[in-house]
FIRO-431776 format. One record per atom (N, C-alpha, C, O): y negated, x negated, z. Coordinates in steps of 0.05 Angstrom, whole numbers, plus 32768, in hexadecimal, padded with zeros to 4 digits. Each point is the difference from the previous one (the first is absolute). Layout:
residues N
YXZ;...
end
This chain:
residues 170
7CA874A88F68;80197FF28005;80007FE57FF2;7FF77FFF7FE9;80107FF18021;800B7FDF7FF4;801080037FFA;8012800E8009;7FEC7FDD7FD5;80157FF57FFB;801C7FF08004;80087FF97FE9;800B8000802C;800C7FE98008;80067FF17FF3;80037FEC800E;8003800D7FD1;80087FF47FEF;7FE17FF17FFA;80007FE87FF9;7FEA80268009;7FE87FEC8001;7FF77FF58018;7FEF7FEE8001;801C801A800F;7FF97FF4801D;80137FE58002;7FF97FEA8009;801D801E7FEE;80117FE58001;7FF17FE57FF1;7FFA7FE98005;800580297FE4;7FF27FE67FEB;7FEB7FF8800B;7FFD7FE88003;7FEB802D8006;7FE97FE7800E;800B7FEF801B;7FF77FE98002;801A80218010;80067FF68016;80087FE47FEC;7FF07FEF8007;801E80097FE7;80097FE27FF8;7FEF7FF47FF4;80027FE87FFD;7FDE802E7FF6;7FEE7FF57FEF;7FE97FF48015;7FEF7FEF7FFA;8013801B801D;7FEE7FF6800E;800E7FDC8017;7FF27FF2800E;8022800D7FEE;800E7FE77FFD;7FF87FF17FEC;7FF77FEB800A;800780157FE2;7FFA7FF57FE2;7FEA7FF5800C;7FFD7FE98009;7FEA80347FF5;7FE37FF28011;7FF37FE8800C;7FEA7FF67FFD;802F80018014;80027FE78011;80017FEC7FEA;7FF07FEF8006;801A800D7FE7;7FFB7FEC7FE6;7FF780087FEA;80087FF27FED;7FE98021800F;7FEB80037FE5;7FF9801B8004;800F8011800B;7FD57FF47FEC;7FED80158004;800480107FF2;80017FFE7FE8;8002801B8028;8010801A7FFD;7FEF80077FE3;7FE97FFA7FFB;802E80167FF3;7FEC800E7FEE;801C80217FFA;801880027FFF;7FCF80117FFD;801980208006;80157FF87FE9;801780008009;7FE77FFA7FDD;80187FFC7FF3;80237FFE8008;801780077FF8;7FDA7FEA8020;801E7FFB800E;800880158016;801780068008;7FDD7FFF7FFC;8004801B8016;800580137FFA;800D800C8011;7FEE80037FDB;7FFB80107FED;801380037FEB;7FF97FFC7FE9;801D8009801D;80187FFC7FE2;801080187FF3;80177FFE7FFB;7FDC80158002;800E80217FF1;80177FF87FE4;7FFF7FF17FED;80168022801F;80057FF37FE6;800780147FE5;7FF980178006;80107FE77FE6;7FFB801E7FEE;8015801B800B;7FFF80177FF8;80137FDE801C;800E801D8007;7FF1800D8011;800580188004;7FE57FDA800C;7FF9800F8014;7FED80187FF3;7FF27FFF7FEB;8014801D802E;7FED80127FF6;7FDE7FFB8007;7FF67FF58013;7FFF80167FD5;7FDE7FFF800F;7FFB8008801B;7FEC7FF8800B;802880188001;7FF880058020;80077FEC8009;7FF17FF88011;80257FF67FEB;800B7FEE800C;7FE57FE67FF8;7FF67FF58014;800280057FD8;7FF07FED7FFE;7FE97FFE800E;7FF57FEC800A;800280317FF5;7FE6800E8010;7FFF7FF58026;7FF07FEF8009;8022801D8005;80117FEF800D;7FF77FEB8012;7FF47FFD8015;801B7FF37FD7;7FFB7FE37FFD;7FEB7FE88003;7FFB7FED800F;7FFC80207FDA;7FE07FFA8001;7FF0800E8018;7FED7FF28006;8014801A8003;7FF6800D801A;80087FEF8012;7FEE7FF4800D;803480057FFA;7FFE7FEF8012;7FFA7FED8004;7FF77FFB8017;800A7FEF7FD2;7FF57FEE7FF5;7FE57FFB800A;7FF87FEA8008;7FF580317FF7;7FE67FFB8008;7FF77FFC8018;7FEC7FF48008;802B801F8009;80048005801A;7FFF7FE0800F;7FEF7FF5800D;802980027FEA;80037FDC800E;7FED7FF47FF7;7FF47FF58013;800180077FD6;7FEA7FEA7FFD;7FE58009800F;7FEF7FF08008;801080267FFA;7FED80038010;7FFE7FF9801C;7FEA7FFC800A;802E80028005;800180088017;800D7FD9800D;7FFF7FF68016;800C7FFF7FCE;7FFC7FEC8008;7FE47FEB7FFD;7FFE7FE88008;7FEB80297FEA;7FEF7FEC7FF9;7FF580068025;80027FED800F;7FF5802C7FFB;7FF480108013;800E7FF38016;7FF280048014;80247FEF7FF1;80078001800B;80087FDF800A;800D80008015;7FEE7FEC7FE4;7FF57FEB7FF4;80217FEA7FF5;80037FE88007;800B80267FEC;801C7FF37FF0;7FF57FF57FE3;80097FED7FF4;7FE580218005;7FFB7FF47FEA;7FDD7FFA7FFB;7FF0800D800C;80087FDF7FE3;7FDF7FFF8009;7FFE80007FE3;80137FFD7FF1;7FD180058007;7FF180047FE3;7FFE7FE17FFA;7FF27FF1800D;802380077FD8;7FEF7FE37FF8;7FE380017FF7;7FF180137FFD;800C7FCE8000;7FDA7FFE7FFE;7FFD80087FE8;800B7FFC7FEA;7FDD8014801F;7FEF80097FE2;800C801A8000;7FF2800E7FF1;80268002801B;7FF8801E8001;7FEA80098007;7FF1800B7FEF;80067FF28030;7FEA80118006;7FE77FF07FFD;7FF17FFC8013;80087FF77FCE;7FF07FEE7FF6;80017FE08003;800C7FF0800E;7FE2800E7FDE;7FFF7FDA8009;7FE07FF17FF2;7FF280037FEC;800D7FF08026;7FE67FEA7FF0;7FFF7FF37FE8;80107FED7FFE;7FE080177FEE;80087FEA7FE7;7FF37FE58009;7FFF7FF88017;7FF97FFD7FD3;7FFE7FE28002;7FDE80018011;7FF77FEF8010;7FFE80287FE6;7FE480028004;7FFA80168020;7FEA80088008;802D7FFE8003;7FF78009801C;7FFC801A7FF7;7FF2800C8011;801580057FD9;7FFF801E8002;801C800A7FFF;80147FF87FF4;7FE680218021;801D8009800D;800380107FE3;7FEC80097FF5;802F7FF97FFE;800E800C7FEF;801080138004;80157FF9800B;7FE880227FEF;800B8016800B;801B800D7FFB;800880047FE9;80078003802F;801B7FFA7FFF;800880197FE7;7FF180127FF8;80297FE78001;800C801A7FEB;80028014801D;7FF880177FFC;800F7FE4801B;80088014800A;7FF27FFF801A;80007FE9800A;7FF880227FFF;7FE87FFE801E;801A7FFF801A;80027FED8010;800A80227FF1;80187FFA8018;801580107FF8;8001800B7FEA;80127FF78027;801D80037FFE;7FFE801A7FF8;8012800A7FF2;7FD580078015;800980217FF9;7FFF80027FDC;800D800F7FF2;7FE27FDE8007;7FF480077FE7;80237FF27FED;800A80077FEB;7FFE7FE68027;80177FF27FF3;801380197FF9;800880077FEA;7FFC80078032;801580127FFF;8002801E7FF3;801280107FFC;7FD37FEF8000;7FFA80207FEB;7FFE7FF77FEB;7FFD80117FEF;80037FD58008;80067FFE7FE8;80177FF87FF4;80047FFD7FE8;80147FFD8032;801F80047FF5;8009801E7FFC;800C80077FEC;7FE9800F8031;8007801D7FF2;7FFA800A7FE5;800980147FF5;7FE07FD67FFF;7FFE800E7FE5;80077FF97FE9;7FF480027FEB;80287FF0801D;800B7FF57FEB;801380157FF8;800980118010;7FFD7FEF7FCB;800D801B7FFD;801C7FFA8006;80097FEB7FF7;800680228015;80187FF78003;80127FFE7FF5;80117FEF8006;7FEF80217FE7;800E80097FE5;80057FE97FEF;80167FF97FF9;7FD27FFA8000;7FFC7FE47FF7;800E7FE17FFF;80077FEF7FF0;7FF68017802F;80147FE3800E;801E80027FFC;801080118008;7FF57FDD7FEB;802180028001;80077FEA8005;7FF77FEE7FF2;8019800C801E;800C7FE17FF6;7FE97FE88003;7FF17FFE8013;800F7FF47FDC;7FF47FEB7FFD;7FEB80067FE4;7FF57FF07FF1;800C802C800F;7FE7800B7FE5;7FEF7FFA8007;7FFE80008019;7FE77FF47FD6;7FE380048011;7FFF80187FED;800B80087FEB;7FDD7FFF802B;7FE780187FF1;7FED7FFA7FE7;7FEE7FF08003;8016801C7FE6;7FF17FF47FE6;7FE4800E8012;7FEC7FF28002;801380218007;7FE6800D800D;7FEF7FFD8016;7FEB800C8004;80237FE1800E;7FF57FF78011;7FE17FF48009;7FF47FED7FF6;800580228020;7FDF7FF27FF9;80087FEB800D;80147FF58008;7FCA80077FF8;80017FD4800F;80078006801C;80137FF5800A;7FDF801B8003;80098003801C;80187FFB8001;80097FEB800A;800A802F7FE8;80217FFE8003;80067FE97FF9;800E7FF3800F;7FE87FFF7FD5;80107FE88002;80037FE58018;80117FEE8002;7FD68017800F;7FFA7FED8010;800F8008801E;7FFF7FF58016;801280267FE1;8005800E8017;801E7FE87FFD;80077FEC800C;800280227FE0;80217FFE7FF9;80047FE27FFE;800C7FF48011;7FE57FFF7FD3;80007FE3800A;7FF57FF08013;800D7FED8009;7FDE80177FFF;7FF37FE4800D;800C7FFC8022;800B80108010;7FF07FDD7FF0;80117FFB801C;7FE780038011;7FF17FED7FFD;8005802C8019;7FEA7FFE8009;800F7FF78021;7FF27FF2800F;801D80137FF7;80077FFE8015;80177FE08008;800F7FF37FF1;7FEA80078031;80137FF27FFF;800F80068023;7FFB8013800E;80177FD57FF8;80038005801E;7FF87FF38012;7FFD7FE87FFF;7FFC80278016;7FEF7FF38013;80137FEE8014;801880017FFC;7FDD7FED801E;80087FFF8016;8013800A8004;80157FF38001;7FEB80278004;8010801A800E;801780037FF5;80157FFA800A;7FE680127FD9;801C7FFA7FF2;80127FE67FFB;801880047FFE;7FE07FE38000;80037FE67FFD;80168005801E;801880047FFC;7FDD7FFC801F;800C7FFD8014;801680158004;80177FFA8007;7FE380187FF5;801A801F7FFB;800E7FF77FF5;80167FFD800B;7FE87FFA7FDA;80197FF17FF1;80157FE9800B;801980018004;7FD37FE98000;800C7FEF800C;800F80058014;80187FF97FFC;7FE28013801F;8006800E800D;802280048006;80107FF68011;7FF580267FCE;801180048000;80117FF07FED;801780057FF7;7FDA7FE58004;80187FF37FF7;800D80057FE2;80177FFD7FF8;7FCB800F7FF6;800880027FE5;7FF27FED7FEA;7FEA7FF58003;802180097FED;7FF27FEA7FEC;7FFD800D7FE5;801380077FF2;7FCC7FFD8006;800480167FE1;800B7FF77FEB;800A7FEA8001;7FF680217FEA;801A7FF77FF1;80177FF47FFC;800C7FF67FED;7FFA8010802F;80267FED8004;800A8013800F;801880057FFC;7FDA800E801B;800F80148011;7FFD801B7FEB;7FEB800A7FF7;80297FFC8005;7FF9801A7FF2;80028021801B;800F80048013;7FDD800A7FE3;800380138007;801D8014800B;800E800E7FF1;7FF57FEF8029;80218007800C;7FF6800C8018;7FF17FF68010;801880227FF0;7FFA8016801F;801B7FF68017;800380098016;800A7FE67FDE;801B7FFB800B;7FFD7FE58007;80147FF28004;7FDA80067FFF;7FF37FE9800A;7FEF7FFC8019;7FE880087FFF;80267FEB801C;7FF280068011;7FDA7FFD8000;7FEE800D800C;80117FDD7FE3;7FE67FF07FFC;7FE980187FEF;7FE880048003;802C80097FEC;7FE580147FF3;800B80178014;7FEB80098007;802180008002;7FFC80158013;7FEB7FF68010;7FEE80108001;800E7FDC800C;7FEA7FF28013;7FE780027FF6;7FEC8008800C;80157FEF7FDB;7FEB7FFB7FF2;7FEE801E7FEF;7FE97FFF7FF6;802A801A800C;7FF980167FFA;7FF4800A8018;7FE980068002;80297FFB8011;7FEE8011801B;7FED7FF48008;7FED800D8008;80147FD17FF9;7FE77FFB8008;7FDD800D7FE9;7FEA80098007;801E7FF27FE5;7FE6800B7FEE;8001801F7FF8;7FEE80097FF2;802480058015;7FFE801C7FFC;7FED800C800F;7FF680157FF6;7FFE7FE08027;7FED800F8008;7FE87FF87FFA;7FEC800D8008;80107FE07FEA;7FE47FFE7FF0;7FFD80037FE4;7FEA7FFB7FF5;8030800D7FFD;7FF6800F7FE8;800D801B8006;801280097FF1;7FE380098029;8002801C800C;8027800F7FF6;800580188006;80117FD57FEC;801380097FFB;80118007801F;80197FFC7FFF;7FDD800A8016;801580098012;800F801A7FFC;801880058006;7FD680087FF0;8016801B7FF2;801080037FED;800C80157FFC;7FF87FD37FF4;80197FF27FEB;800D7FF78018;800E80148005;7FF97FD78014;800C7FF58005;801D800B8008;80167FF67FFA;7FE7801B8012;80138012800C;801D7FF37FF3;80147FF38008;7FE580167FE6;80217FFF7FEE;80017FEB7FF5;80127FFC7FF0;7FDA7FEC8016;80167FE97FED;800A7FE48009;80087FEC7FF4;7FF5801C802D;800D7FE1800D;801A8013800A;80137FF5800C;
end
């Protein structure tokens, strides 16, 4: 089962996207009332959309994820080989951990590169979806009572596979 309270939040974080390169921090926001099932969740869904928008082509890998050349022409090997390796290494974040705006004193480098680094950004696709409907990131806030993100939800719900959330929220 999905989250909807994290689904909402990426549906506005992937708006953001369109002007600065996604990083999970922001997507990703537990806060100390929630239960570990509820965080568990979350983070699941969480993994669910980023995946399904990288796969799907809403969001693309900035340069130097899946490696890069140094000065001397040798390829440098990425922290993360592709989106699967990205996304099993958000399930193994402890959940318990994340609170709020806590970091992890325990965090490995992977995770940190998970949680901070901005690996991702928006493509074409999303750029035009947005526009589209007529939203602008950080000035339109997230509103289901808004014809523009209702537009802008159904149109990307079937490529990050949420048609079985939709039912109930236009």
């Amino acid at each position: 089962m999905m989250n909807k309270e994290t689904i909402d939040i990426a549906i506005e974080m992937l708006v953001w996207c369109t002007k600065d390169p996604f990083s999970l921090q922001y997507f990703y926001t537990p806060k100390k009332s929630d239960s570990y099932e509820y965080r568990q969740e979350s983070l699941n869904t969480c993994a669910h959309i980023i995946y399904y928008a990288v796969k799907s082509g809403l969001l693309q890998p900035v340069e130097g994820f899946e490696g890069y050349y140094d000065k001397n022409g040798v390829l440098i090997a990425p922290i993360f080989a592709n989106i699967e390796e990205f996304v099993a290494e958000i399930r193994k974040f402890p959940v318990e951990k994340i609170i709020g705006d806590d970091v992890m004193d325990d965090m490995t480098d992977k995770g940190n590169m998970v949680w901070f680094g901005e690996q991702f950004e928006a493509t074409d696709l999303l750029d035009k979806i947005v526009n589209n409907c007529g939203i602008e990131a950080y000035i339109d806030e997230f509103n289901m009572n808004d014809a523009r993100w209702q537009q802008f939800y159904c149109e990307i719900s079937s490529y990050l596979h949420l048609e079985d959330t939709s039912e109930n929220r236009i």
